[in-house]
GUGUTI-653756 format. One record per atom (N, C-alpha, C): residue in one letter; x, y, z. Coordinates in steps of 0.05 Angstrom, whole numbers, padded with zeros to 5 digits, always signed. Layout:
residues N
AXYZ/...
end
This chain:
residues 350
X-00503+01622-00212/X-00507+01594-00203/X-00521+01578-00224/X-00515+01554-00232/X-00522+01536-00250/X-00555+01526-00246/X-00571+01520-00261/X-00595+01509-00260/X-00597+01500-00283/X-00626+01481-00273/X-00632+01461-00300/X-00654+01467-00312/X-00660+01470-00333/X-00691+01492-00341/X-00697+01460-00349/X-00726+01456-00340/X-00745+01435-00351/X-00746+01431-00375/X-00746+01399-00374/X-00753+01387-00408/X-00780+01405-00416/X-00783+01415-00443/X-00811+01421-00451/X-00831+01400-00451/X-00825+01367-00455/X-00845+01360-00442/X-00856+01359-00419/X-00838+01369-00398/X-00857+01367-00377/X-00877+01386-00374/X-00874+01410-00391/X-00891+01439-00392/X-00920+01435-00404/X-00939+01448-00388/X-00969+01449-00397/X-00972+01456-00425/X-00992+01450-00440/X-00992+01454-00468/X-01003+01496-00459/X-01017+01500-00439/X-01014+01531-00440/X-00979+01547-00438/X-00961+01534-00421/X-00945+01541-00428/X-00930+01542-00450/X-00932+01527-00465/X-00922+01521-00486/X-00928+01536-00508/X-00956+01541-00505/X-00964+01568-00525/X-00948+01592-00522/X-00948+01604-00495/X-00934+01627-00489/X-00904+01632-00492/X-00894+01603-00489/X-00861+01604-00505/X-00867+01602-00536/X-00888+01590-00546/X-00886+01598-00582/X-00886+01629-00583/X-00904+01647-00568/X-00924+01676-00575/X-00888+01690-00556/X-00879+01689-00555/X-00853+01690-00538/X-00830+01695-00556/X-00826+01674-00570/X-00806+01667-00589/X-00814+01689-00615/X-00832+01681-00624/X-00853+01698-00641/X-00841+01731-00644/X-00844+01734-00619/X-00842+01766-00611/X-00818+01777-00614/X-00795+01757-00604/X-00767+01765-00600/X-00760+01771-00634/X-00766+01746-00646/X-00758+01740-00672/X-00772+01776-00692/X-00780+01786-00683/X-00805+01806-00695/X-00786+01829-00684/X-00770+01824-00658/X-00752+01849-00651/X-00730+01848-00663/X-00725+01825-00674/X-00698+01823-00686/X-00671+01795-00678/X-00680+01796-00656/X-00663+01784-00640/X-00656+01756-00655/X-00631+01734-00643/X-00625+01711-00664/X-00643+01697-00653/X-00640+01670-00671/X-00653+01644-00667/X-00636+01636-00646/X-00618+01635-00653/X-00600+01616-00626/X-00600+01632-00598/X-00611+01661-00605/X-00607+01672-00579/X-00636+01664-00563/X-00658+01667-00575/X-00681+01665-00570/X-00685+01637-00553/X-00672+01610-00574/X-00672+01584-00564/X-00660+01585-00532/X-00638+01591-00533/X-00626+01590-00507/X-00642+01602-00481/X-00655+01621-00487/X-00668+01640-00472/X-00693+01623-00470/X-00710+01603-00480/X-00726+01596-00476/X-00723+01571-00468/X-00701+01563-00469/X-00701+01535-00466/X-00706+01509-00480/X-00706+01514-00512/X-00709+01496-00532/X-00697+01496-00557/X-00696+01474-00576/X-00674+01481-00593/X-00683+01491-00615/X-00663+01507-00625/X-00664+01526-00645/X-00676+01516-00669/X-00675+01495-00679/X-00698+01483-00695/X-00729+01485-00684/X-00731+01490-00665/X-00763+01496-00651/X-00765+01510-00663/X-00755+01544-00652/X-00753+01562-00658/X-00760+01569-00687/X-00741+01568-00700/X-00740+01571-00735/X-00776+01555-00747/X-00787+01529-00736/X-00801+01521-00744/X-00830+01542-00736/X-00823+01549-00712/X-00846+01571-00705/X-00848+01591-00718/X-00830+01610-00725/X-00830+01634-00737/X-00831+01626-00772/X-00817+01601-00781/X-00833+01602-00813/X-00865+01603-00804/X-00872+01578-00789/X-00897+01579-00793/X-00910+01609-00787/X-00902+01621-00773/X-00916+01648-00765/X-00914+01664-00797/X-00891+01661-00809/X-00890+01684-00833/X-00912+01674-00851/X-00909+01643-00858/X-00931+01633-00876/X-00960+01643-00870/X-00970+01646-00838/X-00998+01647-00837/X-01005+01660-00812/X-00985+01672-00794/X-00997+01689-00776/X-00993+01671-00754/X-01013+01676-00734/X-01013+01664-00704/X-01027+01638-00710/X-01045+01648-00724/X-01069+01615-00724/X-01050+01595-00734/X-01025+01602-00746/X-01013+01575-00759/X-00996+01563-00742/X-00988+01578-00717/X-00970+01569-00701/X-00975+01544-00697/X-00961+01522-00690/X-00968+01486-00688/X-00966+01492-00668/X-00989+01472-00659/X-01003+01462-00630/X-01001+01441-00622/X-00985+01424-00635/X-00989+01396-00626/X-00956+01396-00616/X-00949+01372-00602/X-00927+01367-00583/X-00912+01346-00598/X-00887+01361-00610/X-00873+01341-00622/X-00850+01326-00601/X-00841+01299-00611/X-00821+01292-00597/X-00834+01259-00606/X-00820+01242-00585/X-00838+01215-00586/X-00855+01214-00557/X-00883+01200-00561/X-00900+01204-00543/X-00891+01190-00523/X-00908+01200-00497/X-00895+01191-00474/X-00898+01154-00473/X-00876+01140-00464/X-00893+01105-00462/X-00880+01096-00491/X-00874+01107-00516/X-00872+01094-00536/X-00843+01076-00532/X-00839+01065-00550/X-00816+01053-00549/X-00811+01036-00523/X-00832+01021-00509/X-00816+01017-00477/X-00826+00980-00482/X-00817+00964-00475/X-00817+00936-00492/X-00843+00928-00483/X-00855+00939-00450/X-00876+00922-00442/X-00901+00948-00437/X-00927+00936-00454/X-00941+00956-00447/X-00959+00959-00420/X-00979+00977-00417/X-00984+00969-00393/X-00994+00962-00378/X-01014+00936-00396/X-01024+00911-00387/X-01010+00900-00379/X-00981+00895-00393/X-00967+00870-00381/X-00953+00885-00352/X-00951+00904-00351/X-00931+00916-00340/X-00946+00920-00299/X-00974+00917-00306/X-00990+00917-00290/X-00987+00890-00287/X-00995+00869-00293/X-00991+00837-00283/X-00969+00827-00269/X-00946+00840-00281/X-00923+00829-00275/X-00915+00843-00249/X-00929+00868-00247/X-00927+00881-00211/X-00942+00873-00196/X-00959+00855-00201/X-00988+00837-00182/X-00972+00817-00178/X-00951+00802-00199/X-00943+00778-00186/X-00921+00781-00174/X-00903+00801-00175/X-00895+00813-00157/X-00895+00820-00130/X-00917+00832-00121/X-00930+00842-00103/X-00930+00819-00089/X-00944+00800-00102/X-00956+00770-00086/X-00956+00751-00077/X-00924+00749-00090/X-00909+00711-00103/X-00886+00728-00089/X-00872+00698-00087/X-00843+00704-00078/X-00833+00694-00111/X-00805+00687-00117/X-00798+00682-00141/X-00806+00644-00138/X-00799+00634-00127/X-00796+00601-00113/X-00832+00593-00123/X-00851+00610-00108/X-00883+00603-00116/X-00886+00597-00146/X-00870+00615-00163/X-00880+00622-00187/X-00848+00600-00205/X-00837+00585-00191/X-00814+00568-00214/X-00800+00591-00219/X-00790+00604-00207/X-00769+00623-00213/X-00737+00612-00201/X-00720+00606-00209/X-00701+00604-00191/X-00686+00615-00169/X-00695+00637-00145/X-00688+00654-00140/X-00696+00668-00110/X-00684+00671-00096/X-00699+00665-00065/X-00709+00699-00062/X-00710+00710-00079/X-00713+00744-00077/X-00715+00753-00101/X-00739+00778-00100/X-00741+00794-00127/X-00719+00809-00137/X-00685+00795-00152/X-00676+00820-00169/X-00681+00824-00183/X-00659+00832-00204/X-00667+00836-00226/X-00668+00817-00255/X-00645+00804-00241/X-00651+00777-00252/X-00671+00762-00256/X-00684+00760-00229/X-00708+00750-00221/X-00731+00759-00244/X-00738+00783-00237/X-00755+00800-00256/X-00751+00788-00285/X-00716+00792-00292/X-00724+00783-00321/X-00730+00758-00329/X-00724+00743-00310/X-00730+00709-00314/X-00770+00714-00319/X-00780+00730-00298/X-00804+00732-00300/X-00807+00744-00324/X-00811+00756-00332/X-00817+00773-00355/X-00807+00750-00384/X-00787+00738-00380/X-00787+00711-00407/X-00802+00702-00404/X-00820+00687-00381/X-00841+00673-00376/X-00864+00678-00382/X-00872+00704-00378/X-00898+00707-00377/X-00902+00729-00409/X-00879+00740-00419/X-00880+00762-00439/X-00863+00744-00459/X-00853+00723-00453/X-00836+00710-00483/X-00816+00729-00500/X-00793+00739-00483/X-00773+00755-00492/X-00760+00751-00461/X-00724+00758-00481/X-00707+00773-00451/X-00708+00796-00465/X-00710+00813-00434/X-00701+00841-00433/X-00670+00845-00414/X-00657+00860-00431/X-00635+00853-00417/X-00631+00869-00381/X-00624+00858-00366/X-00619+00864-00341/X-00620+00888-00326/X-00603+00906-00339/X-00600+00939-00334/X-00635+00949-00347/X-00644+00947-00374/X-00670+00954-00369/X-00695+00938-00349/X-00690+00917-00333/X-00699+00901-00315/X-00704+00926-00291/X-00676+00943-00283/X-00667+00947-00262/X-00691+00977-00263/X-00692+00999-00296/X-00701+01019-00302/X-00732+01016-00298/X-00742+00991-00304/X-00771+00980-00305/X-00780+00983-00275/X-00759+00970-00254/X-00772+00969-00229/X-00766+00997-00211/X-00748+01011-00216/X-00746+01041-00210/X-00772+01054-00224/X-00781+01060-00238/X-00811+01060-00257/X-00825+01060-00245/X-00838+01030-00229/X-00857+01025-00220/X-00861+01024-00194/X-00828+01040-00172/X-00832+01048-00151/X-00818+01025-00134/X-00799+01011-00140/X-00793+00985-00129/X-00756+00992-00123/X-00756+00992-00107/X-00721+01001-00101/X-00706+00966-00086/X-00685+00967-00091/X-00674+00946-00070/X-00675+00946-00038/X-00679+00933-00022/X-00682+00930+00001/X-00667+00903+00022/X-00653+00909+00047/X-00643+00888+00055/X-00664+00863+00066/X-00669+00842+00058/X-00696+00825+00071/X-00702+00818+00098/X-00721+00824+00108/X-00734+00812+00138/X-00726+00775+00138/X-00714+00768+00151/X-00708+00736+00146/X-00726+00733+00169/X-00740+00702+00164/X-00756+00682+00175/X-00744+00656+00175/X-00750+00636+00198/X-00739+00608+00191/X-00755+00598+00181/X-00755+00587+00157/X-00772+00559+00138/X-00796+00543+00153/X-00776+00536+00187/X-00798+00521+00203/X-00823+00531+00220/X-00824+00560+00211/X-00840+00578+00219/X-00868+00559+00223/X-00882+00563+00241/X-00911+00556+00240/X-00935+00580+00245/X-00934+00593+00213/X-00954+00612+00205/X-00976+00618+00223/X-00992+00592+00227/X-01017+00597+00242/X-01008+00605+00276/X-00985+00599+00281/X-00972+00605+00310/X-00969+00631+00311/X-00957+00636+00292/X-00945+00659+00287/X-00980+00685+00295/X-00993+00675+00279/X-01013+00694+00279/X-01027+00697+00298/X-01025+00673+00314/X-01035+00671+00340/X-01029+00683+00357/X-01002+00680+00363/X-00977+00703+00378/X-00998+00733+00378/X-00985+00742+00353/X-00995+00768+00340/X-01021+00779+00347/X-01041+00766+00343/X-01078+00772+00344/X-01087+00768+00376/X-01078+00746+00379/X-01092+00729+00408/X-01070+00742+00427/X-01047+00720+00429/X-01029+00717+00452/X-01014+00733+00471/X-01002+00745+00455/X-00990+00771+00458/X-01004+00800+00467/X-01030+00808+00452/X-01049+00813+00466/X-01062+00817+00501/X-01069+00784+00492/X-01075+00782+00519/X-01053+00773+00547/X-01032+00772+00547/X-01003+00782+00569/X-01000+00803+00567/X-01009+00823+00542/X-01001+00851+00546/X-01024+00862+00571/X-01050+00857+00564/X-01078+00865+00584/X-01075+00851+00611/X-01065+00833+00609/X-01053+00824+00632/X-01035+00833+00646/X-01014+00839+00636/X-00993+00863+00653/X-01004+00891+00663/X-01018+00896+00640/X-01040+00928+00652/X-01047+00924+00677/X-01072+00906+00682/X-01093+00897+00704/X-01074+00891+00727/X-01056+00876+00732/X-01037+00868+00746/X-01013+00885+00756/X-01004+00904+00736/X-00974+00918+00745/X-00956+00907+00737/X-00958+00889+00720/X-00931+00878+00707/X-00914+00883+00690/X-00890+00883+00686/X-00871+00902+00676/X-00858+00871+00650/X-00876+00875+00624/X-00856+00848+00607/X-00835+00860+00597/X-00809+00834+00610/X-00791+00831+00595/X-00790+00807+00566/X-00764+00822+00561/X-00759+00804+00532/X-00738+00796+00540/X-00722+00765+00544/X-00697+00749+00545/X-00688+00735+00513/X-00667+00734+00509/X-00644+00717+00495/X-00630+00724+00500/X-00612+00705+00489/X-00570+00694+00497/X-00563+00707+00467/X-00542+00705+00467/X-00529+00714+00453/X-00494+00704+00453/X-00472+00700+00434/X-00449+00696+00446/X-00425+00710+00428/X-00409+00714+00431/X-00380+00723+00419/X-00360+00715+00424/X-00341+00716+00403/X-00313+00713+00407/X-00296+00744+00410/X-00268+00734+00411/X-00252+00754+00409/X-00242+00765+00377/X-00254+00749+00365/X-00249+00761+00335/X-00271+00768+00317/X-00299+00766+00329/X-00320+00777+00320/X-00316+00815+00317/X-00320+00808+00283/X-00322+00841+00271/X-00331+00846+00246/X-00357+00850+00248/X-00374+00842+00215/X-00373+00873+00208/X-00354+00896+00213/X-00352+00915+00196/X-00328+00919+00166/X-00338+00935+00152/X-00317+00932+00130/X-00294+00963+00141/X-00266+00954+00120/X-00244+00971+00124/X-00239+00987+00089/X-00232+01012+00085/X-00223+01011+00058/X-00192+01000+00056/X-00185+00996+00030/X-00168+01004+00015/X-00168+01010-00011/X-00145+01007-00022/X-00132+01014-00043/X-00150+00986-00063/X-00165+00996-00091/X-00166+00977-00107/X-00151+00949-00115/X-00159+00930-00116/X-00137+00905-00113/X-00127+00897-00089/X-00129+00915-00064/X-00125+00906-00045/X-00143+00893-00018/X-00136+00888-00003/X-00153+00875+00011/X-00133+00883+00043/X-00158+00899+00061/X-00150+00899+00081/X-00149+00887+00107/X-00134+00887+00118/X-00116+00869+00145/X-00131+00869+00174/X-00140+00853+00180/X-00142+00855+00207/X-00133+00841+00231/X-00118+00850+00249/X-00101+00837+00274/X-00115+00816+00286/X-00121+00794+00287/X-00135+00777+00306/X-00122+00761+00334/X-00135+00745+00348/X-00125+00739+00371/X-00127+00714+00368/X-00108+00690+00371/X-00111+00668+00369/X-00131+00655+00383/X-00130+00673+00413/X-00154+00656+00438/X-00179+00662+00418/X-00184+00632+00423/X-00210+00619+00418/X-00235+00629+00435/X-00230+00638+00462/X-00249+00643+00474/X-00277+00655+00468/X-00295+00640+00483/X-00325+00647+00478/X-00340+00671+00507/X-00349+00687+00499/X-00366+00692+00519/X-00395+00703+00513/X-00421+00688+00533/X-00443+00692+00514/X-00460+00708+00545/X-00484+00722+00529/X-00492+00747+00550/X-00529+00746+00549/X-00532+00739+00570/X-00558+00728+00565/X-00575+00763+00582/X-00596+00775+00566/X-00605+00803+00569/X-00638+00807+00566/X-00646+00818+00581/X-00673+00820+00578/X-00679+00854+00576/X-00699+00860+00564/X-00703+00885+00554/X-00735+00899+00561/X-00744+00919+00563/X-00762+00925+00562/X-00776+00954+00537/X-00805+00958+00539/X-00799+00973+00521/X-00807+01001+00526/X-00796+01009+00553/X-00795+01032+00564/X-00768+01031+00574/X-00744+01020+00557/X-00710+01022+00559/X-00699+01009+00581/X-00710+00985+00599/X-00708+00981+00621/X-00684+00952+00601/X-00662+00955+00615/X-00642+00925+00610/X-00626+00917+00635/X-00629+00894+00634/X-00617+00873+00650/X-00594+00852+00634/X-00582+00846+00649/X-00550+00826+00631/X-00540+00807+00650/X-00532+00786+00640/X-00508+00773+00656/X-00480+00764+00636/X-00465+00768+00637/X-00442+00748+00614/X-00441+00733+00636/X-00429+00712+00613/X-00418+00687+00624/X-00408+00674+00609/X-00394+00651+00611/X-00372+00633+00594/X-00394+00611+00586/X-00404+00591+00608/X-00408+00567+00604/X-00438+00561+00584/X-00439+00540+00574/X-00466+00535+00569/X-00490+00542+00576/X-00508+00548+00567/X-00537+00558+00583/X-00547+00533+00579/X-00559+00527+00610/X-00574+00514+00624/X-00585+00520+00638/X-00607+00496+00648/X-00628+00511+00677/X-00623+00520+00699/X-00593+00519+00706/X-00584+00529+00731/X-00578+00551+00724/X-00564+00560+00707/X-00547+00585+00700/X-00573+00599+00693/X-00595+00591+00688/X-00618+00610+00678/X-00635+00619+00695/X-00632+00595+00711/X-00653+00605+00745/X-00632+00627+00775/X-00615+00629+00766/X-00595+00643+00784/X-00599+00671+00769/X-00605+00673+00738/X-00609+00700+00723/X-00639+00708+00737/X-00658+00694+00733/X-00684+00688+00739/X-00679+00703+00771/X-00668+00687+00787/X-00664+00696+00819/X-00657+00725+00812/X-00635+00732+00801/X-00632+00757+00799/X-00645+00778+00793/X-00652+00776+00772/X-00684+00795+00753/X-00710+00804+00782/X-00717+00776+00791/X-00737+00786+00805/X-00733+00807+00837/X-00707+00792+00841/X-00694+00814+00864/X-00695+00844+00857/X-00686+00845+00833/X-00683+00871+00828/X-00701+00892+00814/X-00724+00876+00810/X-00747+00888+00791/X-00758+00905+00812/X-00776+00922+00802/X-00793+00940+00823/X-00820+00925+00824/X-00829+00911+00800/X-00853+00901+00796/X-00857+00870+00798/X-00875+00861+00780/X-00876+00832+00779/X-00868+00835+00748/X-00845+00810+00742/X-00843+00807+00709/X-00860+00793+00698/X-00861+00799+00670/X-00870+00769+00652/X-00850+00775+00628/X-00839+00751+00632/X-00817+00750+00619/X-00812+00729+00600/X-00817+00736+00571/X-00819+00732+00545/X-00794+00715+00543/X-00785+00685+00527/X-00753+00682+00515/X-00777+00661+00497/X-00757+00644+00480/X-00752+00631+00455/X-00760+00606+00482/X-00771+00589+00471/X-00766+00551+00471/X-00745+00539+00477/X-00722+00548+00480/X-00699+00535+00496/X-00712+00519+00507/X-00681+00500+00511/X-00696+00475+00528/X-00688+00480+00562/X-00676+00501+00555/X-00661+00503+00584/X-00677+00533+00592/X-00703+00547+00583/X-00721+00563+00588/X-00743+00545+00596/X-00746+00523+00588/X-00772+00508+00590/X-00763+00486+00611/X-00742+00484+00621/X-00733+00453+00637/X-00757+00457+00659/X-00760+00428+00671/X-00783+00419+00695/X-00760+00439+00714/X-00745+00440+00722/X-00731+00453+00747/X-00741+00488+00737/X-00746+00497+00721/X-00743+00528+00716/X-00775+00536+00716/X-00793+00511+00708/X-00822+00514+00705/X-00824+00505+00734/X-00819+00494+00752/X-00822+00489+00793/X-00819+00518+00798/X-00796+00523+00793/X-00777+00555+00806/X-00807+00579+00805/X-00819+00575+00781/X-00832+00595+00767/X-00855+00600+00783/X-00866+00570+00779/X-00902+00567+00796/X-00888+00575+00828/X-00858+00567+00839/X-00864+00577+00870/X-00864+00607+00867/X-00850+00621+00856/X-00851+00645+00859/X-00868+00665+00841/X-00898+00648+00831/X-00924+00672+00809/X-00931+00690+00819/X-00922+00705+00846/X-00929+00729+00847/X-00902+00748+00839/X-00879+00739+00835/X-00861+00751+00819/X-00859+00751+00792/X-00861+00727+00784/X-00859+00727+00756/X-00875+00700+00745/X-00881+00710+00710/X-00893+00689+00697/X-00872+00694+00679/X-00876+00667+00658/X-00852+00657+00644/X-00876+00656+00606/X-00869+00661+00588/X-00884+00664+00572/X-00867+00647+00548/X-00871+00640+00530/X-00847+00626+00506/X-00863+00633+00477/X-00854+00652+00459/X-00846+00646+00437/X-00855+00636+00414/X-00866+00642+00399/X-00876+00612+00375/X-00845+00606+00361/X-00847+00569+00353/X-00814+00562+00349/X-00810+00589+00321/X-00775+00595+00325/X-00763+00595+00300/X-00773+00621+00296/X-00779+00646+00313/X-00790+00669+00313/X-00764+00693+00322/X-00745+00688+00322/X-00731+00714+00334/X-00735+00732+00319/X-00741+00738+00301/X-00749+00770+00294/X-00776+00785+00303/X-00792+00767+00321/X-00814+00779+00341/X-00803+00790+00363/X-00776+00783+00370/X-00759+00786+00406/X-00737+00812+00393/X-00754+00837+00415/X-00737+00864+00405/X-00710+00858+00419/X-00705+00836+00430/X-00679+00838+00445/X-00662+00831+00425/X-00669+00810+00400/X-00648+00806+00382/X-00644+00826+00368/X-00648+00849+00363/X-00637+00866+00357/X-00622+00895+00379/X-00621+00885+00401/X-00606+00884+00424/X-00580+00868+00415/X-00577+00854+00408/X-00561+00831+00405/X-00541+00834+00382/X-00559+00844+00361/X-00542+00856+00326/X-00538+00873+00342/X-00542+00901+00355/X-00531+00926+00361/X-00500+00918+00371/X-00499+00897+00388/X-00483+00889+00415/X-00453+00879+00389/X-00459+00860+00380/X-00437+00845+00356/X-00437+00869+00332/X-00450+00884+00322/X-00440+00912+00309/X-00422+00932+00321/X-00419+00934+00346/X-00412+00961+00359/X-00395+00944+00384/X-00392+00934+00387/X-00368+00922+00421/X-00344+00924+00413/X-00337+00923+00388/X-00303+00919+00383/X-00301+00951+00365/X-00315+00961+00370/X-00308+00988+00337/X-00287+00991+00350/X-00277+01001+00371/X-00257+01008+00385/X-00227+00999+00373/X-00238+00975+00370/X-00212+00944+00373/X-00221+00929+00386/X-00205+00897+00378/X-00217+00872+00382/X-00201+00867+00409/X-00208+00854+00422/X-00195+00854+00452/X-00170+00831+00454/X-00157+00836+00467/X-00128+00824+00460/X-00136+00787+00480/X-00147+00789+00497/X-00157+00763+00508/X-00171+00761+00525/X-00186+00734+00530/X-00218+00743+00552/X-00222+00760+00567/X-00198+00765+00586/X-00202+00791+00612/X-00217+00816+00590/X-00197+00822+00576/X-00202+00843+00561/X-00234+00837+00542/X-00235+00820+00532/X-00260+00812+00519/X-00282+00818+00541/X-00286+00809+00562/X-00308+00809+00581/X-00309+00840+00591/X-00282+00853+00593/X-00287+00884+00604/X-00296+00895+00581/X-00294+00890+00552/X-00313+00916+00530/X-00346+00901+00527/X-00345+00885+00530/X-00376+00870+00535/X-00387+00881+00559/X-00380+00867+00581/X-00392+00892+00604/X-00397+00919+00607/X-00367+00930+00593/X-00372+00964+00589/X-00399+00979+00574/X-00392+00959+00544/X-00409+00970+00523/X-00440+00961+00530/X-00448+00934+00552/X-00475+00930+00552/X-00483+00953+00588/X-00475+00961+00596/X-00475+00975+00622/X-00475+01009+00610/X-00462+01015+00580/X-00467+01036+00566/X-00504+01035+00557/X-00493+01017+00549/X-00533+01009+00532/X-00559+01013+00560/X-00547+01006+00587/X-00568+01007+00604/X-00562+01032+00610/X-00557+01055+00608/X-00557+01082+00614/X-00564+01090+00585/X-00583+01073+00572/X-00594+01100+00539/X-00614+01082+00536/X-00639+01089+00557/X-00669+01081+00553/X-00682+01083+00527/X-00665+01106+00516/X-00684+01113+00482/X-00665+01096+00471/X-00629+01084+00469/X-00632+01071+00443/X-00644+01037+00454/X-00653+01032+00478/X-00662+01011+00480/X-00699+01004+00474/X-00705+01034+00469/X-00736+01032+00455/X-00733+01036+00430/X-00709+01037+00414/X-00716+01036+00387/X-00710+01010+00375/X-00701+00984+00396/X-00704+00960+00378/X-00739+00948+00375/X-00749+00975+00397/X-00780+00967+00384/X-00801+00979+00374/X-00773+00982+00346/X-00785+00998+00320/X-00784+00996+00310/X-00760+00972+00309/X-00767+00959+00279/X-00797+00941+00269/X-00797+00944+00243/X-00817+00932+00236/X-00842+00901+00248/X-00819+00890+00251/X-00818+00866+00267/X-00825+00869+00290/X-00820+00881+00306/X-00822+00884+00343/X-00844+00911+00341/X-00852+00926+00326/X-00875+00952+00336/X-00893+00935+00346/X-00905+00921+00343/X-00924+00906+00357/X-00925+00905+00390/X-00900+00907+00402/X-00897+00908+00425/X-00880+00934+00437/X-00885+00955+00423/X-00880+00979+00428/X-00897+00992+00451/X-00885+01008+00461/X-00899+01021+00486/X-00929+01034+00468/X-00949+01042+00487/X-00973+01057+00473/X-00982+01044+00447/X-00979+01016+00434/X-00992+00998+00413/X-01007+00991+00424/X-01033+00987+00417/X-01059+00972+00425/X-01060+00960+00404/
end
């Protein structure tokens, strides 16, 4: 079986002695240079250089020092700079720092590195530099622009918090709501082919929409409705009517700022019925806090793998199927709150 014997630099300078006192020995039995090399793992010019030196002066003359080029030499940025440029990294987006570039590539990097080190380095060593320093590519967490940071943190530290201690004390079971919608030709997976080619997919002319408004919990508990028409405060308080009929507990039930989550008719509905449910909203422009939207990517990744449905009847029966599959798998409905984004409202998080 094949193996890879270690570079000798990676070997301790004690090892290194004992392959000179090694080589030494063989060479003294007779054996070749090239056989010795192979057997030790270094090149036959090692070899030969060890054993002159041994004939000239014995053991004490054996060389002790580590030839090759030292580790770090030759590398364009030393590692002052190399250290700065991973702090601004670390810290800055590219945009803070006049970079042109909404994300660290490698481009990015090298634009940085002209700036601050006054050279290009070309691209591919850009790419070797940040493998180096422990930095791999990654797909990005997206936020909306209109985010309001201090909301945000509020949510997080304060808000959220305290509805969670509040469901404890009380018996309340929080849900998570959003909508969601599809067509009949939604299918964001790829197909192979053949180089130069480009593969085919059958579509359905119907235009049809159908959107599925779902609440989640994070002990796998889901609830659904499809439906065709616009969401509004009727169509949201008939979901609402529904949920609480069927709960075991009292909800508090988490959605986004809609205007048709917040209408005066859905905030009446709510206060008559506060021993069923409280209604909670969101800081704006936050769906990556709501484990249901990733309820939602699962739902538009996976409803058509099958095939795309030939027209609404059929569209509404793999939607129904596949979200009525999802409410019989409590575990993959607690792992949308695992992602990074949503652990915060993971079961057992304090």
């Amino acid at each position: 079986m094949d193996f890879t014997i270690p570079n000798t630099r990676q070997l301790s300078d004690e090892t290194l002695a004992a392959l000179r006192l090694r080589a030494v020995r063989a060479c003294r039995m007779g054996l070749s240079q090239t056989t010795i090399a192979d057997a030790l793992g270094v090149a036959r010019e090692t070899v030969s250089r060890w054993w002159n030196a041994y004939r000239r002066g014995g053991l004490e003359a054996l060389p002790g020092d580590r030839t090759g080029r030292p580790t770090g030499s030759g590398r364009h940025l030393d590692d002052e700079q190399a250290r700065h440029l991973q702090d601004l990294i670390d810290h800055h987006t590219p945009e803070t720092l006049g970079i042109a570039a909404p994300l660290w590539t490698r481009r990015a990097v090298r634009d940085l590195i002209h700036r601050e080190c006054h050279f290009w380095m070309p691209v591919r060593t850009v790419g070797a530099y940040l493998a180096r320093w422990g930095y791999t590519p990654k797909r990005p967490r997206r936020h909306a622009r209109a985010q309001d940071a201090d909301e945000v943190r509020e949510w997080l530290q304060s808000t959220y918090p305290e509805i969670e201690s509040r469901a404890a004390r009380e018996g309340a079971d929080i849900h998570w709501g959003d909508e969601t919608g599809l067509t009949g030709n939604d299918h964001p997976g790829r197909g192979y082919a053949r180089r130069g080619q480009t593969p085919e997919l059958p579509v359905s002319g119907d235009r049809a929409r159908l959107n599925v408004l779902s609440t989640v919990t994070n002990d796998g508990e889901l609830h659904f409705q499809v439906y065709a028409a616009m969401m509004n405060a009727a169509l949201f308080l008939g979901f609402l009517e529904r949920l609480v009929a069927t709960a075991a507990r009292k909800v508090f039930l988490i959605v986004d700022p809609l205007p048709a989550h917040v209408a005066a008719a859905v905030q009446d509905w709510v206060f008559e019925h506060q021993e069923q449910i409280e209604l909670f909203t969101l800081p704006v422009k936050t769906p990556e806090l709501n484990p249901v939207e990733y309820l939602n990517n699962d739902l538009k990744g996976n409803v058509y793998a099958a095939g795309l449905p030939k027209d609404r009847q059929e569209m509404r029966t793999k939607l129904e199927e596949f979200m009525q599959h999802l409410a019989d798998l409590p575990g993959r409905i607690m792992s949308y709150f695992r992602h990074p984004m949503t652990q915060y409202a993971a079961a057992g998080v304090t």
